[in-house]
C-alpha positions in Angstrom: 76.3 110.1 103.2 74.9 113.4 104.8 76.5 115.0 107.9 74.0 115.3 110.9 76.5 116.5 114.1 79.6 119.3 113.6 82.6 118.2 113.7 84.6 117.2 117.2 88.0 117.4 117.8 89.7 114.6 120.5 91.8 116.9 122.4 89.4 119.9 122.3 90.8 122.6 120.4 94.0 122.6 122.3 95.7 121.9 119.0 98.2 124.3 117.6 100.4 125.0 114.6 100.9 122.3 112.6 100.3 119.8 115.4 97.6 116.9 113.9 94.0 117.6 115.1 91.8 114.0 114.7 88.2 115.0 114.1 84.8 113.0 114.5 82.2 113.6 112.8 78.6 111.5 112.6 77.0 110.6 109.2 73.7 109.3 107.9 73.4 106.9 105.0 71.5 108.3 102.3 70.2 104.7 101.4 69.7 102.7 104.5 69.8 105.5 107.2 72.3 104.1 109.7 74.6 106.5 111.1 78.4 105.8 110.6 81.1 107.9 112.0 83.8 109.6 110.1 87.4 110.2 111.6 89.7 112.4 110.1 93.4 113.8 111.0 94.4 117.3 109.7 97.1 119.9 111.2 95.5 123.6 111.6 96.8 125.1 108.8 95.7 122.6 106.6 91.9 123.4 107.8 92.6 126.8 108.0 93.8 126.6 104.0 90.5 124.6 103.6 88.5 126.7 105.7 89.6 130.0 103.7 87.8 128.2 100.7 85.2 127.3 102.5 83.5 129.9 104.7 80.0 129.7 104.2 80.7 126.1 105.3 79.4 125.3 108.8 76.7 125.0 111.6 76.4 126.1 115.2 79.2 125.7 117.0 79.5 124.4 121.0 81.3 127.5 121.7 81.1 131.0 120.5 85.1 131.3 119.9 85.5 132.2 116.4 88.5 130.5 116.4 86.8 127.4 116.8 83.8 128.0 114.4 86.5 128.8 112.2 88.2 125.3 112.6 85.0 123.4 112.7 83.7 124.9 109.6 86.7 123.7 108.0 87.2 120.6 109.5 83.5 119.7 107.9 84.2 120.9 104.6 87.0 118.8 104.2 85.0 115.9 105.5 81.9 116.8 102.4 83.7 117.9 100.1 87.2 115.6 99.9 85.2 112.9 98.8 85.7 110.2 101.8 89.2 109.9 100.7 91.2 111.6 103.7 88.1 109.6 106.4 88.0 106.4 108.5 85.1 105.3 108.8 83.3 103.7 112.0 82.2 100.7 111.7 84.8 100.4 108.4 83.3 100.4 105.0 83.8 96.9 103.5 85.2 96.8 99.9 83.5 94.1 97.5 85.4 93.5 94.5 84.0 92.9 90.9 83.8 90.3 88.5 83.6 90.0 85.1 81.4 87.8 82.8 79.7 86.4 86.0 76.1 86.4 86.4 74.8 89.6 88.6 73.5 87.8 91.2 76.7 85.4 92.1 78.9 88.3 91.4 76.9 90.3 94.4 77.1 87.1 96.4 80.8 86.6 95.7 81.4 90.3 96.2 79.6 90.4 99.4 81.5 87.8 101.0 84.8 89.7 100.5 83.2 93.1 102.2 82.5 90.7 105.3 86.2 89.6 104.8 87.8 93.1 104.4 85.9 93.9 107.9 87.4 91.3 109.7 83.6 89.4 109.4 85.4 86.0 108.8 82.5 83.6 110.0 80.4 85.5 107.6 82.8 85.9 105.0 82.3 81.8 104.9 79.0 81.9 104.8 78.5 84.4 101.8 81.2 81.9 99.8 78.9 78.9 100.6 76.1 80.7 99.3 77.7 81.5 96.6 78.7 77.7 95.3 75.0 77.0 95.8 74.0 79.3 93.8 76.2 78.5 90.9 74.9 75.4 91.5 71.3 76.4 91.1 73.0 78.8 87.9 73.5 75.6 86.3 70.2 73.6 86.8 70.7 71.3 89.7 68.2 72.6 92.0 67.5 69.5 94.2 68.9 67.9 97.3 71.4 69.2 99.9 74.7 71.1 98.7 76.6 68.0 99.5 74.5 66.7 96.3 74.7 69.8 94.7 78.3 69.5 94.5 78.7 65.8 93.4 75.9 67.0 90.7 78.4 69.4 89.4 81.3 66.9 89.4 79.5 64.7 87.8 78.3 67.2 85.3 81.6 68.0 84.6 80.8 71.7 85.4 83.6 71.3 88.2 86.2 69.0 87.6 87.7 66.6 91.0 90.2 69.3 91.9 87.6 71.9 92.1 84.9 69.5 93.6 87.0 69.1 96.7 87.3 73.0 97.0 83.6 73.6 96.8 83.5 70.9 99.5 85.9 72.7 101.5 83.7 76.0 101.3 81.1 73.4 102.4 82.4 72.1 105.4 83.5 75.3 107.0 80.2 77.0 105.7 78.1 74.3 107.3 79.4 74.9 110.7 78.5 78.6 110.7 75.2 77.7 109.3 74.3 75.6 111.9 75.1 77.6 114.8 78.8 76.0 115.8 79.9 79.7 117.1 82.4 77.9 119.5 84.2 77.1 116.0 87.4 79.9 115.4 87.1 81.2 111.6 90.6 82.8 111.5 91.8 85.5 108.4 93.3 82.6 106.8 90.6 80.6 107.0 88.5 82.9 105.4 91.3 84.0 102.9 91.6 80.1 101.8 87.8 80.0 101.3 87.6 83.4 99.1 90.2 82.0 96.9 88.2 78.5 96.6 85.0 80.4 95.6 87.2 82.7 93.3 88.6 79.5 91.8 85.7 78.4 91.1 84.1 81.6 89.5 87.1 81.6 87.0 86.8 78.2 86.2 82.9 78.2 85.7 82.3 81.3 83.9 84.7 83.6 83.3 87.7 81.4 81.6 84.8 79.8 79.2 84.1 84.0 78.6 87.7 84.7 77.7 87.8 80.9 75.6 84.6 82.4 73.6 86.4 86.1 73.0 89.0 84.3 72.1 87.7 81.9 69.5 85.8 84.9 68.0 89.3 87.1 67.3 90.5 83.8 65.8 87.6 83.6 63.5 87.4 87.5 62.5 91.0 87.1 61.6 90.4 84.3 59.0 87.4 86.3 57.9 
């Protein structure tokens, strides 16, 4: 992320002693471009301490007080240099989370869905889990026919066993509606939460416990060896 506008206080720079000063900064992502805003909250002397570290940090100010340059200067070298851990951010950051022994792509598809989660983007938190049981699906070779027959093709597979069949199903129905454009349909956090934890289910059960099994059976055998 690069900083493109000085830092702005809310209250001006009314702000004294150790009273908490919440500064807004705006951002452009080095990858994609879009602009994100940062929020902060620091006291004075905190950015003063900062700032006294800091001083060649800062750009032209919207008012000559050197007081404020002072402040500003600070306020945007804690927001570069802190490494994003004392910032908001606006529109929030969604957090993915990682899984192990699980092919890139599903992993990436699974991960997604919980950043849509994490910013409250519930209908599309759905959708990312449905993807995600397709494409496991697809991992394992059945290619053909709707994910209603993907799903049965699993079961009767035994890739999925009946417990986890009606799960993926589940993902299904709710998934289906926001694909096909039923907006007037509420996806609530706990909807979504239930989902996540089906296609998480399934993840564990279809790659990452036969993983562990595998590990496993080679300890065993490196023992008797």
């Amino acid at each position: 992320m690069t900083i493109t506008a000085d830092p702005i206080p809310e209250d001006g720079f009314k702000a004294k002693g150790t009273e908490p000063i919440k500064w807004f900064a705006l951002f452009t992502c080095d990858e994609c471009g879009y602009a994100s805003m940062a929020e902060m909250t620091a006291d004075s002397q905190e950015v003063f301490a900062i700032f006294s570290q800091h001083e060649h940090v800062g750009r032209v100010p919207y008012r000559s007080d050197g007081n404020v340059v002072a402040k500003r200067a600070a306020a945007m070298a804690v927001m570069m240099d802190m490494d994003g851990e004392h910032l908001t951010w606006h529109p929030p950051v969604g957090h993915g989370k990682e899984y192990d022994n699980v092919n890139a792509h599903i992993a990436s598809a699974a991960s997604e869905a919980y950043s849509c989660y994490f910013i409250n983007s519930y209908r599309a938190a759905v959708l990312m889990a449905r993807t995600t049981v397709e494409a496991i699906a697809k991992d394992k070779g059945i290619t053909d026919g709707t994910l209603q027959h993907k799903i049965e093709q699993m079961g009767e597979q035994n890739i999925i066993g009946p417990q986890l069949k009606d799960e993926a199903h589940e993902i299904r129905y709710l998934g289906n509606e926001m694909a096909h454009g039923d907006l007037d349909v509420t996806v609530s956090e706990q909807d979504a939460a239930d989902i996540l934890g089906f296609m998480d289910t399934m993840i564990d059960y279809v790659y990452q416990q036969p993983a562990l099994i595998e590990k496993r059976r080679m300890l065993r055998q490196q023992r008797r060896g």
